[in-house]
N, C-alpha and C positions, 0 to 999 in steps of 0.2 A: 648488416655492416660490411660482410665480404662482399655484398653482390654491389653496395655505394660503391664501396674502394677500390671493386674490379672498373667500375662507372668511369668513376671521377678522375682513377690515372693518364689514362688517355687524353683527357683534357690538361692535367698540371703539363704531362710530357709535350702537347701541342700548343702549350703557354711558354714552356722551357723554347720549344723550337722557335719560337718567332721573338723570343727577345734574344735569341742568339742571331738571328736571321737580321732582328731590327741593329743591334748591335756593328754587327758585320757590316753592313748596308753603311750606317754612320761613320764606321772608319775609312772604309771604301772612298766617298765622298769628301771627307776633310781629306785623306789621303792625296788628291786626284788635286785638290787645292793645295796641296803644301809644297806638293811636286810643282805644279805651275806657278807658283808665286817665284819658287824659289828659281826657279830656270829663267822666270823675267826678270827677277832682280837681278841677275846677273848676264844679262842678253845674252841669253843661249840660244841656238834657234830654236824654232822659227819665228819663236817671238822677234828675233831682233829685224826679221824680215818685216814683220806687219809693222811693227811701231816705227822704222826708219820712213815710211810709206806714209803712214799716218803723219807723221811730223810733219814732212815736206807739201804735204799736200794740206795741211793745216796754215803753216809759214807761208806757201806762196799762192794758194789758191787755185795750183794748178799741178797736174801730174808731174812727175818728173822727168822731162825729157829726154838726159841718157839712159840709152839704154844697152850703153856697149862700153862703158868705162873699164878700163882692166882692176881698180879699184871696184872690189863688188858693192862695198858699202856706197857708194857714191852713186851707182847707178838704181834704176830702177828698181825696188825692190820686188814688186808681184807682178810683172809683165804677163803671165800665165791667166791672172783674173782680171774679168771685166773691169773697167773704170771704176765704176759705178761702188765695187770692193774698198776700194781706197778711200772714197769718198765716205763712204758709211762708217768706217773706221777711225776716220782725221780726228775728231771730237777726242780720241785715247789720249792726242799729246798735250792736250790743255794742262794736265799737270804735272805732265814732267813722265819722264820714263821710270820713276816706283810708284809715284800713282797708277800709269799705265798696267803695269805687271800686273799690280794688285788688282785692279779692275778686270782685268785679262782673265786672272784663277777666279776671281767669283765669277764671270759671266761662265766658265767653264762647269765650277759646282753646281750654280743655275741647270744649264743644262744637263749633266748626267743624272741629276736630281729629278730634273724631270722625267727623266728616260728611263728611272727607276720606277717611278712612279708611274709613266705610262705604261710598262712590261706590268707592272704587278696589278692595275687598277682596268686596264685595255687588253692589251697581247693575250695574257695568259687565261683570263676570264674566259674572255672570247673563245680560246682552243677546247672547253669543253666540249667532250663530246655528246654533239646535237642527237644522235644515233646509236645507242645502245648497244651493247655488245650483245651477241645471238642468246635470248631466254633462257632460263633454267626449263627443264623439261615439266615441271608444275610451278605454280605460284607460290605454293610451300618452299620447297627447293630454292628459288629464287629469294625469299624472307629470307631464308636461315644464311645463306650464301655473301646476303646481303648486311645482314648482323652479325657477319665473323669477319667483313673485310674490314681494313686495318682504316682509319678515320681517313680522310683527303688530306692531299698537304696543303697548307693554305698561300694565299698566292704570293704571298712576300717571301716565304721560306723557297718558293721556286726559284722567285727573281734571284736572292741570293745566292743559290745554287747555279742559275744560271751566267750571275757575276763574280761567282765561284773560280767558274773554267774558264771565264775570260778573262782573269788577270792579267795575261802577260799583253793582251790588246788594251788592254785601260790600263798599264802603264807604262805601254808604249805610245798611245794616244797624249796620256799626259807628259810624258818625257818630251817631245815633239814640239807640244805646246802650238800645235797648228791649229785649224778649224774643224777639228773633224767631231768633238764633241756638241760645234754648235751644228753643225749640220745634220749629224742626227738628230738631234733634240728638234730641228725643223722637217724633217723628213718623218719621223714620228708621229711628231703631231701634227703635219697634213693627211695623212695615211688614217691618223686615229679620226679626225673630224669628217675625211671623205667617208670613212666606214659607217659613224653618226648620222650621216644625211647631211653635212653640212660642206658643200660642196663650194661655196665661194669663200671660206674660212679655208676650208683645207685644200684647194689649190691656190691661193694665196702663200699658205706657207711651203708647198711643195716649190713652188715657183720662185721662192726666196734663196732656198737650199738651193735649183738649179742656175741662181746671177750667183750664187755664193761658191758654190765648188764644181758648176759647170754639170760634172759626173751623173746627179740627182734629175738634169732633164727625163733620165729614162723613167722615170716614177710618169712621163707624160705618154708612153707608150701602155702603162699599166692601168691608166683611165680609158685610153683606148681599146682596150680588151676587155676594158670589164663593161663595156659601152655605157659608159659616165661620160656622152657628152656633152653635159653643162660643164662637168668640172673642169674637162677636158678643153674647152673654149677659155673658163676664166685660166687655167693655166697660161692657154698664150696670151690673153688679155694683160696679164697680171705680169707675167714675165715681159713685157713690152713695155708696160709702165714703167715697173720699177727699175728695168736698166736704164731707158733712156730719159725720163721725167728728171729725175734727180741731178742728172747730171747736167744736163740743158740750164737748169733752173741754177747752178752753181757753176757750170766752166763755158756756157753760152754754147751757141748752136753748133760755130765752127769748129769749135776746140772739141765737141764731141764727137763730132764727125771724125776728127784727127784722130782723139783717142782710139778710138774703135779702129779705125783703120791700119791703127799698129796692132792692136789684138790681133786681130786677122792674119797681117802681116807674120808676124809672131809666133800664130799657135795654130790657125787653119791651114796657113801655109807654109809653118814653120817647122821647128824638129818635131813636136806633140805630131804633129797630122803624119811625119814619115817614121814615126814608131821610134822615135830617141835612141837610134841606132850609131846617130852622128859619132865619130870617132872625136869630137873635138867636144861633144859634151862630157861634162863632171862625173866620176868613175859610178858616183852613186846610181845616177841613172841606165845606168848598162851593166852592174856589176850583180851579185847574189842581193840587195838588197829592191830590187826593182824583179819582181816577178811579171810583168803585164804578160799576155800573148803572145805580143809582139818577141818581146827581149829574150823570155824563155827559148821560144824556137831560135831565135840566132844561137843563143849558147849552146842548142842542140843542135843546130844545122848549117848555122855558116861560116864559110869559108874564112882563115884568119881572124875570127872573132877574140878578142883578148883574154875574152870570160870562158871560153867553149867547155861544155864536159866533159870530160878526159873517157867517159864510155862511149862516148862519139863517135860512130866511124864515118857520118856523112859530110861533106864539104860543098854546100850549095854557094851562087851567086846571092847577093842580099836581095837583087828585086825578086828570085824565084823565092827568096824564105817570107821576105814579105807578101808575095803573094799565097803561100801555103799559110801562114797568118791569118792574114786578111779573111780567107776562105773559112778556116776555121773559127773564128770569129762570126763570121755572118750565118754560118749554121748553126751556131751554138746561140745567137739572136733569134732565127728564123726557129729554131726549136724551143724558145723560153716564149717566142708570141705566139704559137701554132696550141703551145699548149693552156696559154693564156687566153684564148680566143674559145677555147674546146671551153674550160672551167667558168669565165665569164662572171656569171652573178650566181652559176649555180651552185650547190649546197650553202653548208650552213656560214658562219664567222668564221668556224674553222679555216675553211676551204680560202676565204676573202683575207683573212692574215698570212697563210702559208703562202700563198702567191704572192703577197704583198712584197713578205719577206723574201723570196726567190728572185723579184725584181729589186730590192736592196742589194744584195749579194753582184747584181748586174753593175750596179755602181763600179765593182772592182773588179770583175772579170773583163769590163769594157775597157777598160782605165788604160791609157799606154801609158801612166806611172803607176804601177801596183807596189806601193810602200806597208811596211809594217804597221806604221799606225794609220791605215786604214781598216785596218781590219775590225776597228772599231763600231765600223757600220754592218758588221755583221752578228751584232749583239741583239737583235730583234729574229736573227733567224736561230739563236742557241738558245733563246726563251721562247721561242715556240718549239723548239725541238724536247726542251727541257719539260714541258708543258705537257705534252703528246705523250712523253715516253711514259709520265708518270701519271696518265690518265687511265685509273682502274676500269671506267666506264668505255670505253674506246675498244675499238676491235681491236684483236691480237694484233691483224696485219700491219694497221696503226701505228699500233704502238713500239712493233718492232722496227719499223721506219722509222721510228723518233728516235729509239735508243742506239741505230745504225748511226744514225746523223749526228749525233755528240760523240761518239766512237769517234767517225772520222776528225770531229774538231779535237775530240782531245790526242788523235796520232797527231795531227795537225799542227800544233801547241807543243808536242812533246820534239818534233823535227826542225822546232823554232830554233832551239841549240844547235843544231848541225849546220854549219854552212854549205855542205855538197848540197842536202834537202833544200835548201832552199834556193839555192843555185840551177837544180834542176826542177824547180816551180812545184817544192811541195807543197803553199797554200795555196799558187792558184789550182790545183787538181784538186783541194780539199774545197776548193770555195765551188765550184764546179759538181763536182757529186755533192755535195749538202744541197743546192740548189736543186738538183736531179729528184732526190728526197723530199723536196719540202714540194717539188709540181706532182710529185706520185701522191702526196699526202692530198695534195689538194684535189688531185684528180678522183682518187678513193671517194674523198668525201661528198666532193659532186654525184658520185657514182650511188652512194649511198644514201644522199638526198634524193635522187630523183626516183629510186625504187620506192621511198619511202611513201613517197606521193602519190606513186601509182596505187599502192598498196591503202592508201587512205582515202584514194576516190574510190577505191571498190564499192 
């Protein structure tokens, strides 16, 4: 009877955890929806952005052509996204702006639901370790070692955990009420179906996420490194359709032409491409709320900057900071594909989600607007981290890299409150070493794979 009940506990207690875990998960989600209903029902942004967009291009058929109104409502509302944005979205005004809302927070529930569901069914399965930590010194030894370790935690009670420490990004993502939930949930499950073998399904969707938030293109340089050149093909394939098919077929040949040539206008050669430095943009974009590379180094380095750090003692011209920028930037690319290129296809899923997620994380280190709730797309790299640290089977080294890398997210989270930290780009240096973390992981485990094989052709 004592030796059942020593049995059986372990199991009530890992029944207890996962309807805590299912529990959590469920208010999470209605949570995530009650916030976004409520912020459309009352046109808070950025909802009021998408649905003003929608509407007019629902009503006339056509974009909206100001796009310099001193009345912000009246002009353009998403000049930043492709045409093709707008067009996808018009169908919201059909019923009015609380039908809209309310469509808006489920299509949101939708997605984080899923992204729950791919971290706990995908991400975290996957991170087991393919490779064993080094043998007990007899097989004895290794039984008994093996029957005294404490049960696995199962993979919903991670996810929770790992939607745990990310609260203050899920409900900044929902406060926002922008796209960045459905972009994950598409950037997820490209990444999950490219990792499946299904490579025209899941560069389809990656390629959705990149007409949708632009940022997600770079998931096409992570088909390239892993040399998934079919995927890699239908991505462009797919990203060609979908921007320019839709729109043809709904605003005719010329007007798309037009359209597109204000985008450009706009964002290739407009404030986006000189790093929203402009003194004449909205405080948000240049102030402690906009960490990119860019913005960071002015507040540390240049000259008359509004925002500057008061620990500052340098005073550059803007095109010397943009080019120390710029520089760093392209090393910090040239280092996330160098080391993309080395790991490739080798080791196990581990090694192929750790990478995955380190090219997420690129989403917003690339970004010349680095906002709070983006940080939502770095919710695939805190469920593998979460995943790793608390993988008994996993080398120490492993594993100490995984519990390094939630350390940094949760100093990271905890600097959320400080506006100097944040001023002086304390996510983007946390988003930056997690990434560092999760290419060592991935590199380990290449590392590890391949000894493994040599050792098995002996």
């Amino acid at each position: 009877m004592a030796d059942g009940h020593a049995i059986g506990a372990p199991s009530r207690s890992a029944a207890i955890s996962r309807r805590v875990a299912a529990g959590f998960l469920i208010w999470l989600v209605a949570s995530v929806g009650v916030i976004s209903a409520w912020r459309g029902l009352n046109m808070k942004f950025d909802f009021q952005h998408f649905y003003l967009d929608a509407a007019y291009t629902w009503e006339h058929g056509a974009l909206n052509p100001d796009l310099d109104n001193p009345e912000k409502t009246l002009r353009r509302q998403l000049p930043f996204y492709l045409p093709v944005v707008s067009l996808a979205i018009a169908p919201l005004a059909v019923g009015g702006p609380q039908t809209a809302a309310l469509l808006w927070a489920a299509l949101h529930v939708a997605c984080l639901a899923y992204c729950l569901r791919c971290a706990a069914k995908h991400v975290i399965p996957s991170l087991r370790a393919a490779h064993p930590a080094p043998a007990a010194a007899s097989r004895a030894e290794s039984s008994i070692a093996e029957s005294s370790a404490p049960p696995p935690l199962s993979a919903w009670v991670k996810t929770a955990a790992a939607a745990l420490i990310s609260l203050p990004a899920m409900y900044e993502a929902a406060k926002f009420n922008q796209v960045s939930f459905i972009t994950l949930a598409l950037v997820a499950a490209g990444v999950s179906a490219v990792l499946r073998r299904q490579p025209v399904r899941g560069s389809a969707l990656l390629a959705a996420a990149a007409i949708l938030k632009i940022l997600p293109g770079i998931m096409l340089l992570w088909l390239i490194v892993r040399r998934d050149w079919r995927a890699s093909a239908w991505f462009i394939l797919w990203g060609l359709l979908l921007t320019f098919l839709p729109c043809i077929a709904a605003f005719g040949l010329k007007d798309t032409q037009r359209y597109h040539r204000e985008w450009v206008d706009y964002n290739v050669q407009g404030a986006p491409a000189r790093g929203l430095v402009d003194d004449a943009l909205d405080e948000h974009f240049v102030d402690r709320r906009n960490q990119s590379i860019e913005i960071v180094a002015a507040r540390w380095l240049m000259q008359g900057h509004a925002h500057r750090i008061g620990l500052s003692r340098f005073s550059l011209s803007e095109p010397t900071v943009m080019l120390l920028a710029r520089t760093a930037k392209a090393l910090l690319l040239l280092v996330l594909l160098a080391a993309g290129w080395r790991i490739g296809r080798a080791g196990g899923s581990r090694a192929a989600w750790s990478l995955a997620a380190a090219f997420m994380l690129g989403m917003l280190v690339f970004s010349p607007l680095l906002r709070q709730y983006y940080l939502i797309w770095a919710f695939p790299a805190v469920a593998a981290l979460t995943a790793i640290a608390l993988d008994a089977r996993a080398a120490r080294g492993i594993r100490t890299a995984g519990a390094a890398g939630l350390i940094v997210w949760l100093i990271g989270m905890t600097l959320w409150m400080l506006e100097s930290a944040r001023s002086a780009g304390a996510h983007l240096l946390m988003l930056i070493v997690i990434g560092a973390i999760l290419l060592h992981i991935a590199l380990q485990d290449a590392r590890l794979s391949r000894t493994a094989m040599k050792e098995a052709g002996r």
